[in-house]
N, C-alpha and C positions, 0 to 999 in steps of 0.2 A: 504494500500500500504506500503510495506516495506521498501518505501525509505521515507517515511515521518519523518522527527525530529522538534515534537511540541518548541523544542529550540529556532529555529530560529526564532518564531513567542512569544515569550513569553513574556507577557506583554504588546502586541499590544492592539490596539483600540479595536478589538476582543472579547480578553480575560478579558479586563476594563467593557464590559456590560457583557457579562458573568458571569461573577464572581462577579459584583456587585449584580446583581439577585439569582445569588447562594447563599450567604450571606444573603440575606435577606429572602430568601426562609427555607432556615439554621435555622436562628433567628425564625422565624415563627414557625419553628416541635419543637424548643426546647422551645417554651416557655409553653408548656403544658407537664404535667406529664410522661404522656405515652409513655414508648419510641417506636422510629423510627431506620428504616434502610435508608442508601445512595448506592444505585445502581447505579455505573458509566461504561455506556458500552466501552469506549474508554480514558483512564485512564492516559495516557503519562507515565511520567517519576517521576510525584509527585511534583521536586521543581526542577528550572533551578537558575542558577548563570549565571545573566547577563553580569560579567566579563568574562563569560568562552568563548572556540573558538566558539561555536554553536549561541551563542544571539549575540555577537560584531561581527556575518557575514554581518547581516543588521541592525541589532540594533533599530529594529522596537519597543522596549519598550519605545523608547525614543521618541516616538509620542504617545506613549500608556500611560500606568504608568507615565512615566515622566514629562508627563504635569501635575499628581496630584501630585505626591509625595511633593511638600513644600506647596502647597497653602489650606487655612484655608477658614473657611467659605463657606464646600459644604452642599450638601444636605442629608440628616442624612441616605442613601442609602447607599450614593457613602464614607458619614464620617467612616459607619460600614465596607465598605470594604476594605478600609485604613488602619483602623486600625490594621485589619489582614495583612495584607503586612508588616505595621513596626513590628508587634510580629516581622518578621521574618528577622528583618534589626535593631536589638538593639540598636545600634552605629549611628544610628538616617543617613548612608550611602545607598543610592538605591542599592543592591549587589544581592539581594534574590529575585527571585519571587515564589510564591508561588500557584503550581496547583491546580485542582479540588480537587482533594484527600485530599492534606494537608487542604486545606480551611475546607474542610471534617471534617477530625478530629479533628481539632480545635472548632469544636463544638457539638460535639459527647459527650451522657454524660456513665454513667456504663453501662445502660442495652441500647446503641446505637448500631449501629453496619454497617461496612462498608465493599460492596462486589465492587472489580475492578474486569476489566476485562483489559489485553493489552498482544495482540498477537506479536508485535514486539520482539523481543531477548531482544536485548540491552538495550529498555525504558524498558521492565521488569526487567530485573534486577536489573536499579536503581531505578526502585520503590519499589523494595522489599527493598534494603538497605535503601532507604529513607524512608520506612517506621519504619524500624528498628531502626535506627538512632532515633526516636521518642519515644522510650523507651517499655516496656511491656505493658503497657496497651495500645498504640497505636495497635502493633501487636495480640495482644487480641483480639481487635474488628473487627482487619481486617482480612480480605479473601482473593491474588490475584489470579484469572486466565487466566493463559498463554492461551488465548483462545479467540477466534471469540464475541467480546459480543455482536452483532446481536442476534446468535445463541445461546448463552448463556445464555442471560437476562432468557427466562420462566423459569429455573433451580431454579430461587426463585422469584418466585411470584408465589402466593401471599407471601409476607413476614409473619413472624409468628406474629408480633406486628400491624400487618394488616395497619401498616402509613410507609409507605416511600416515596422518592426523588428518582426519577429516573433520571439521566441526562444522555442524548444520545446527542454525538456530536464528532461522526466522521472529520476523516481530508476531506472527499468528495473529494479526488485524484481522487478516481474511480466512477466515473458518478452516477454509479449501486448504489453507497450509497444512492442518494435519496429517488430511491425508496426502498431499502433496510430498509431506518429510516423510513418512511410511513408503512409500511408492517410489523415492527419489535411493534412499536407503536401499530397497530390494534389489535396484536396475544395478545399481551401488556395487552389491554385495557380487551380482552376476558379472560384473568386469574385475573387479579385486576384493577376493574374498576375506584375504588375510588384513586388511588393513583396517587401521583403530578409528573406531565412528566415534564422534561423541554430539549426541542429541538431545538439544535445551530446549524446553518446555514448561510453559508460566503454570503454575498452580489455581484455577480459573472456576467460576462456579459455572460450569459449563461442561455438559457429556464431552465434548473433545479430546480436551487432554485426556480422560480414562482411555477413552475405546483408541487412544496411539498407543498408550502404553501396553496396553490387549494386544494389540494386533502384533508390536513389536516381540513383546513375551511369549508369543506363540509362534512366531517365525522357526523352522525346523533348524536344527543342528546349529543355533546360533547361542553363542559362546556370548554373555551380558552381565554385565553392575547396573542396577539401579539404585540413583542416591537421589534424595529429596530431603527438601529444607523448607519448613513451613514454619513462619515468624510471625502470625497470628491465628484466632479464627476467621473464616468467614466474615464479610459482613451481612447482616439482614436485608441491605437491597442488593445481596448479590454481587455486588459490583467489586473493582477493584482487583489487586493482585496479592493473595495472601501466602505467598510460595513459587517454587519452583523444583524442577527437578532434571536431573541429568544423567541419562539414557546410557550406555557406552559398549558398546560392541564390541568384543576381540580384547576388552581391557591389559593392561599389565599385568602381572602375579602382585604387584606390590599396593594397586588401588584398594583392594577391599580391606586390607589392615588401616591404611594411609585415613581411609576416611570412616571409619569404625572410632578413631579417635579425635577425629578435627569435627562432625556432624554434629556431635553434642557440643559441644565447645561451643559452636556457629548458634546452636540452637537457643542456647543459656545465653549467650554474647546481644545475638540479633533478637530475641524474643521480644514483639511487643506486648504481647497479651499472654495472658493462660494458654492460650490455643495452641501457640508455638511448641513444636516439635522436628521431628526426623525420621528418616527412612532408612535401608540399606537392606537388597537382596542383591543374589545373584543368580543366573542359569544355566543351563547351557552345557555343555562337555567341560568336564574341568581337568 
């Protein structure tokens, strides 16, 4: 949807398990020789400034990020994704947040390589500059396309270093996304089977996100973590976003300890209400 701006939401409770996962998922491709690609089908804007008009509309980073950014003593998940947020706040100031992409390349080595996808105008363009802004070797590795990345992702898969990171995490404005990321995932799975999905979906008073996670859980011979993070109840009109949860395909051996210890942490840390809580299964051949 074209009126979506990942801005306003940056930094939220959201994007805190998100990106924690990412991180660690990150850590995990780099710590072996071989390099990897990062396939991100819905890519934003790269990096938002939380001073700016688009984050101070609601200023949801401030139940997000903001509940970690001074406090010590997390758990070595949530410490590693910290630490990339202050790379990008020097001045020891919460100012910067820092998207999928940059997280990206921040741990991308020579022979890495990252493909975006973002159809919006506008977030394209400031991810091209933000990427830029990153110097030449950032723009080296990267690839943006102005383009559907539903529809785009098979264009490279299988990657040529045969290990990448796929992250699929639509804004879901439009219904059609769910089953959209189910059906995008399967074509997915039929060009590179072995490679690491990981699949973000809001916590919504709405049949959709159940019947993805269904359909996904049921998918044959498929190897999954499921982690969720829910930082209130409900509200009574329904509305709003009271959670999220992240899908992951093919995970590492090391995910399901990693976040068996940082979920409650996340959940007690972000909790607005009694509501708040956590999740954590897995499936699949083990």
């Amino acid at each position: 949807m074209f009126s979506y701006r990942h801005a306003f939401h940056a930094g939220n409770h959201a994007d805190v398990l998100k990106h924690v996962v990412l991180v660690h998922l990150l850590r995990h491709l780099a710590s072996k020789d071989t390099s990897f690609w990062v396939i991100d089908t819905h890519a934003g804007a790269g990096v938002y400034a939380l001073d700016g008009e688009w984050a101070t509309k609601r200023s949801e980073f401030a139940d997000g990020i903001g509940r970690i950014w001074g406090r010590e003593h997390l758990p070595e998940p949530v410490a590693d994704y910290l630490a990339v947020v202050r790379t990008e706040n020097a001045d020891g100031e919460l100012r910067t947040y820092p998207g999928s992409p940059l997280i990206a390349l921040r741990h991308l080595r020579d022979g890495d390589r990252l493909r975006l996808f973002e159809l919006h105008g506008n977030e394209g363009v400031a991810l091209a500059q933000n990427v830029a802004a990153l110097g030449r070797d950032a723009t080296r590795r990267t690839i943006i396309d102005a383009a559907d990345g539903f529809a785009g992702l098979r264009k490279w898969l299988p990657p040529p270093p045969r290990r990448a990171l796929v992250l699929i995490d639509p804004s879901y404005e439009d219904k059609r996304d769910y089953a959209r990321t189910a059906d995008t995932l399967i074509d997915a799975l039929g060009r590179f089977a072995t490679g690491c999905y990981a699949i973000w979906y809001p916590k919504v008073q709405r049949r959709e996100p159940a019947e993805l996670v269904r359909r996904l859980t049921r998918l044959p011979d498929l190897r999954w973590l499921h982690a969720t993070l829910t930082v209130r109840a409900p509200s009574e009109d329904g509305l709003g976003l009271h959670g999220s949860g992240l899908f992951v395909v093919n995970p590492p051996w090391t995910l399901k300890a990693a976040m068996a210890t940082t979920l409650p942490v996340l959940a007690e840390v972000l909790a607005q209400d009694a509501g708040a809580g956590w999740s954590l299964d897995t499936g699949g051949p083990q």
